[in-house]
Structures are given as C-alpha cells and as structure tokens.
C-alpha positions in Angstrom: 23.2 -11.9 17.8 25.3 -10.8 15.0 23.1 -9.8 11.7 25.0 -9.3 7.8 23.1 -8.4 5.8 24.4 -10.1 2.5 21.7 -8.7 0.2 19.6 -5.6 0.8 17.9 -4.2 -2.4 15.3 -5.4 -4.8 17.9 -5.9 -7.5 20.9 -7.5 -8.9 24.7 -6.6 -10.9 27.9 -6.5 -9.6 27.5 -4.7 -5.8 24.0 -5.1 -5.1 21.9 -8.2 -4.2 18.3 -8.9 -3.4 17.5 -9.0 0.3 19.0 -11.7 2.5 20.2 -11.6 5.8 22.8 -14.0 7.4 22.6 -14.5 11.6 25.4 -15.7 13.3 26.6 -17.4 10.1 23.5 -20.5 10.7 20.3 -18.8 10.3 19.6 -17.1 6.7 16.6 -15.4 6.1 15.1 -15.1 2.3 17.6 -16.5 -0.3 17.8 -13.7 -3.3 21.4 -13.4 -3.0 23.1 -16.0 -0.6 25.2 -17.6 -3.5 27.0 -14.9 -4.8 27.4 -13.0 -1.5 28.9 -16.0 0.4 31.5 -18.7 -0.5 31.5 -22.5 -0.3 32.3 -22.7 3.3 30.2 -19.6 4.4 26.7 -21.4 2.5 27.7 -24.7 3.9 27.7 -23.6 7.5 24.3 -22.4 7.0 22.0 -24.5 9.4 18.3 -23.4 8.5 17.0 -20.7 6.2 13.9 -18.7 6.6 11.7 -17.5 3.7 9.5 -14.9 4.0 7.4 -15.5 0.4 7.7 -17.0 -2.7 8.2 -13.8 -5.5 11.5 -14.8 -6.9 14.0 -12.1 -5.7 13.3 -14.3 -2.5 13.8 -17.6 -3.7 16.1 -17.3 -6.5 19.2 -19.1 -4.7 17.7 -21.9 -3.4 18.5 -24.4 -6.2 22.0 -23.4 -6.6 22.2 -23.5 -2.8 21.0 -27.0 -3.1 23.5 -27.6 -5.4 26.1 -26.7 -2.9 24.7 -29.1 -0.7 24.2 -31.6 -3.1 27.6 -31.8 -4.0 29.1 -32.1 -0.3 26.1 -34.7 0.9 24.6 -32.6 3.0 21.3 -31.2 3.7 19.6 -27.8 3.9 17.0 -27.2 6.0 14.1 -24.6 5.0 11.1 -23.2 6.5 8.2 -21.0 5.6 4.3 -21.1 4.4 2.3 -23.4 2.7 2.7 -21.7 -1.1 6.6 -20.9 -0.7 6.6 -24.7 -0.7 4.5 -24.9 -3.8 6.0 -22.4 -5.3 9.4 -24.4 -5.0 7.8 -27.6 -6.1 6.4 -25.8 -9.0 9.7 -24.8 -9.7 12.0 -27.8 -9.7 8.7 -29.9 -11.4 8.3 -27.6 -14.2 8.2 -29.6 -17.3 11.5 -30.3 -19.2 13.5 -30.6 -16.1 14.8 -26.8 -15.6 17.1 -28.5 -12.9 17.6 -31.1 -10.4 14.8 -31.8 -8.0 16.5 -31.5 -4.8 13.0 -31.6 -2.8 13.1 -35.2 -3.5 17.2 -36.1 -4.5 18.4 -37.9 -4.0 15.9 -40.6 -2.7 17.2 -41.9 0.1 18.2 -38.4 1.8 16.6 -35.4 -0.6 19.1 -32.0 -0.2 16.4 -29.9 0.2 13.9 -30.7 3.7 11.3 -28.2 3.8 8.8 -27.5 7.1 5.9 -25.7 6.9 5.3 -23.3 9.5 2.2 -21.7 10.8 2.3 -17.9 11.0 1.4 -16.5 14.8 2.8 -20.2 16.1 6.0 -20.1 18.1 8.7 -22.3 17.1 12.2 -22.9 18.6 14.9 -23.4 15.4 18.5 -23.7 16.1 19.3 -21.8 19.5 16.0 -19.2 18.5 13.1 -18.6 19.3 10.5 -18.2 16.1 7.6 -15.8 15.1 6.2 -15.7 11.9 3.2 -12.8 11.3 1.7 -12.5 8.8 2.2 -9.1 6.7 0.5 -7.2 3.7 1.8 -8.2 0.8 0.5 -8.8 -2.7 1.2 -12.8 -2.2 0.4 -14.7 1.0 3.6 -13.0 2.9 5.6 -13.5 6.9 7.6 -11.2 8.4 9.7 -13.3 11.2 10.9 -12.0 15.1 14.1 -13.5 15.9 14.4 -13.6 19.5 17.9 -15.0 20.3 19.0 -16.9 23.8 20.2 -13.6 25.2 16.4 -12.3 24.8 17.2 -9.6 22.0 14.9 -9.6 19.1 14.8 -8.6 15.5 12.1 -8.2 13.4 12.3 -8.7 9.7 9.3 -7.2 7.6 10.5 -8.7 3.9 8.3 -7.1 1.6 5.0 -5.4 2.8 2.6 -2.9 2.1 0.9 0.0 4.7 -1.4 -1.0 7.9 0.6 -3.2 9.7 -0.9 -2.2 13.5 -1.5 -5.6 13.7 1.7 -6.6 13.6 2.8 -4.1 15.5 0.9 -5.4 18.5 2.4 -8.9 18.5 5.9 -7.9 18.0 8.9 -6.2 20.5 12.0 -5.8 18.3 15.2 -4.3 19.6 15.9 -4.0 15.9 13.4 -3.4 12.7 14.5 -4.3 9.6 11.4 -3.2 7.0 11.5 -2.8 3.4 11.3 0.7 1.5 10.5 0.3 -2.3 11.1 3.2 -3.5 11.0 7.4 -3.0 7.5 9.0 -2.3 7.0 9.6 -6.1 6.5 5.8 -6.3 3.5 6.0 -4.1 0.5 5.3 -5.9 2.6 2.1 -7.4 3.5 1.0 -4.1 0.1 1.0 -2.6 -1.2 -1.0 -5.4 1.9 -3.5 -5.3 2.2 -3.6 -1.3 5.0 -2.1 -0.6 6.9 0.8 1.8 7.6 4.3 0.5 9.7 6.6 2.9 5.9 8.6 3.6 4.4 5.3 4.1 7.2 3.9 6.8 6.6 7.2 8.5 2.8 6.4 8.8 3.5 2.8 10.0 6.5 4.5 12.4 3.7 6.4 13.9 1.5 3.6 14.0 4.3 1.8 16.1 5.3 4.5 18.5 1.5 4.7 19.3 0.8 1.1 19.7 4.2 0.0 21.6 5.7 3.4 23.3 8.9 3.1 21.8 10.7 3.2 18.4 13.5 0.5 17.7 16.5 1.1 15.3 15.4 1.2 11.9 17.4 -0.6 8.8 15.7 -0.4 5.0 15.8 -3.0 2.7 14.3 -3.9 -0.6 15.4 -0.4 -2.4 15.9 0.2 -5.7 19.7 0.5 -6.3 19.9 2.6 -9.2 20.4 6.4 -9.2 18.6 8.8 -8.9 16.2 6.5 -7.4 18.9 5.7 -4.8 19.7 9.0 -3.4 15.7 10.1 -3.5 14.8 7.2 -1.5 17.9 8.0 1.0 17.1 11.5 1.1 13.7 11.2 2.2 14.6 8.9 4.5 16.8 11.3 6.2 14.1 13.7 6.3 11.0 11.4 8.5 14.2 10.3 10.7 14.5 14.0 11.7 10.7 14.4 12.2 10.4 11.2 14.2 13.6 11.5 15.8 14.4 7.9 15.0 17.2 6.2 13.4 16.8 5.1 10.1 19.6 3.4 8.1 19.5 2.7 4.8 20.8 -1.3 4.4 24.3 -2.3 2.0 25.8 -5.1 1.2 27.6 -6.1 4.0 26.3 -4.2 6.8 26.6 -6.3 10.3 24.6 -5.0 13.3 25.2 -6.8 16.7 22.2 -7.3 19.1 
C-alpha cells in the first residue's frame, strides 16, 4: 500500500495544500487539494474518494474534480456520512447556480455518485477493506482504517479533538496519520474547536500505548503552514517524540510512505 500525501496542512498558496491523501493512485481520502496537486490523468485514475467531513478545506475540490470527470464522461465515486452529502447538495443547489450540479448531471449518468456509509460498519471498496469511526470533531466527523489485501492498515484521524480511547479500541493501524493544529500555545482554541495540539497528541499517544500495547508510526497533518507557527508546532513535536520514544513526522506535500 503506497500512501502520497498530496495535501497535508490546513491551508493553501503555492507549496502547501489542505489535507488529502492519495493510495495507490485509486483511493483518495478528503478532497482539499487533489486538483492542484495532481494532473488530468493522475485525478482521472482516481477510482473512489473518501471524505472524512464536510468543513470546506475537505471538500473544496470536489466540484472541480467533477468537472474533470464531466468533461471525459466519466464518473466519480464518493463516500462518507449522511451531512457530507448534504453539505454537497447544499452546495451545488445553492441559489443562483454557483456551478453545475454534478450530483444529478447529467441525467442519464450524474458525474458525481455519492454512498452513504455507516460509521463502525465494515465495507469492502476497491481491493480494501473499510472502517469508518467516528471521531471528536466540532461537526459530525470519521476517521477511516484502510486495511489493504496484504493485511496492513492505516488509520487516518482527519480532524479531531482530545479523548479518542474509543477509537483507539476499535482500531490496529500499522500507520497513524492524526491531525495537529497547531503548537501548545493554541491550546485553549483547539479544545474549544476540536482539534490536536503537540501536548494533546501526547495525551491521546498515551492513551493508545495504554489501550493497544504498542505505538504505530506517527505522520501530522492539518498544520498551520506559516512561520513561526510552523517551526513551533515541529519543534514540539520533536520534543513528546523523545519522551514517548515514538516516531512522529511531521506530513509535506508529497510525502509517500509504503505499507
């Protein structure tokens, strides 16, 4: 299982993207950059995308993606909860037409198929085996486990906030890919607004160890790009991985881990 990781920040110019990740060139996962990180034939080979929640550094490519489609017949396939759906519909139906519908064009074949999933409900997609759980987020919110035919297993968080024993208990990655915000002086904001400081991904990397016995490899997504944010957030980083004696890597643009 080959993962690239064609986004992995929580914001956008010239050599960062929002968080998306690419596996084996058929599966994507959250669609916040997957336009401008990958070129006609790349997006057209995608098979199925995975979305983890509906905020819009999430979703933002999907109606240029169904453009791309659009244009070459074809169809793209997406899955994910209940109110990423509606958020979509909302979207392409908003009055004044802010773009084509591709949910439901054209008629005969619409560009866009979406399935709604059922978090904690196995699914087979592709060659993969499925598992959304649900995480602590702001907004109804998945993480997914990737288990490919060779049995190894990833475990995306997207964005989430602290106490996530639960998920914990239902999961067995080889790899954890988990979101960090931002650096420990954005703590009281990311409690509020669910999300991971480098403190708070040492409490939940405790919480793992605990629960499972083991600590997987460790990427971070969802940072803020921008210095000195940047080299805080890395920094501390660097710190918990020395106290837990874990690795933690920071995610790029770019990045490709194989399972």
């Amino acid at each position: 299982m080959n993962i690239r990781f064609i986004g992995a920040h929580n914001s956008e110019s010239k050599d960062v993207r929002p968080v998306c990740l690419l596996i084996d060139d058929v599966l994507a996962i959250d669609a916040g950059g997957l336009i401008s990180g990958l070129t006609f034939p790349e997006q057209l080979a995608i098979q199925a995308l995975l979305v983890t929640h509906h905020h819009f550094d999430h979703i933002k490519d999907i109606p240029m993606m169904g453009m791309t489609f659009y244009v070459k017949e074809s169809r793209i396939n997406i899955y994910s909860i209940k109110t990423v759906y509606q958020a979509l519909k909302y979207l392409f139906e908003y009055p004044g037409n802010l773009y084509r519908n591709f949910l439901i064009h054209p008629a005969e074949n619409p560009t866009i198929h979406f399935t709604p999933i059922e978090p904690l409900r196995p699914f087979s997609l592709l060659k993969y085996n499925i598992l959304a759980v649900p995480v602590k987020h702001s907004v109804p919110a998945v993480g997914y486990q990737i288990t490919s035919p060779e049995g190894k297993k990833v475990f995306y968080t997207g964005d989430t906030g602290n106490g996530l024993a639960e998920v914990w208990s239902l999961i067995s990655p080889d790899l954890l890919i988990v979101e960090v915000t931002g650096a420990n002086g954005f703590l009281k904001t990311a409690k509020e607004a669910h999300h991971l400081t480098p403190a708070l991904l040492k409490e939940e990397l405790e919480s793992f160890l605990l629960i499972k016995g083991y600590l997987p490899k460790v990427i971070t997504v969802h940072m803020f790009p921008q210095s000195p944010e940047k080299e805080l957030i890395e920094n501390e980083l660097k710190v918990i991985a020395a106290q837990l004696n874990a690795s933690i890597i920071p995610g790029r643009e770019g990045m490709q881990i194989a399972l």
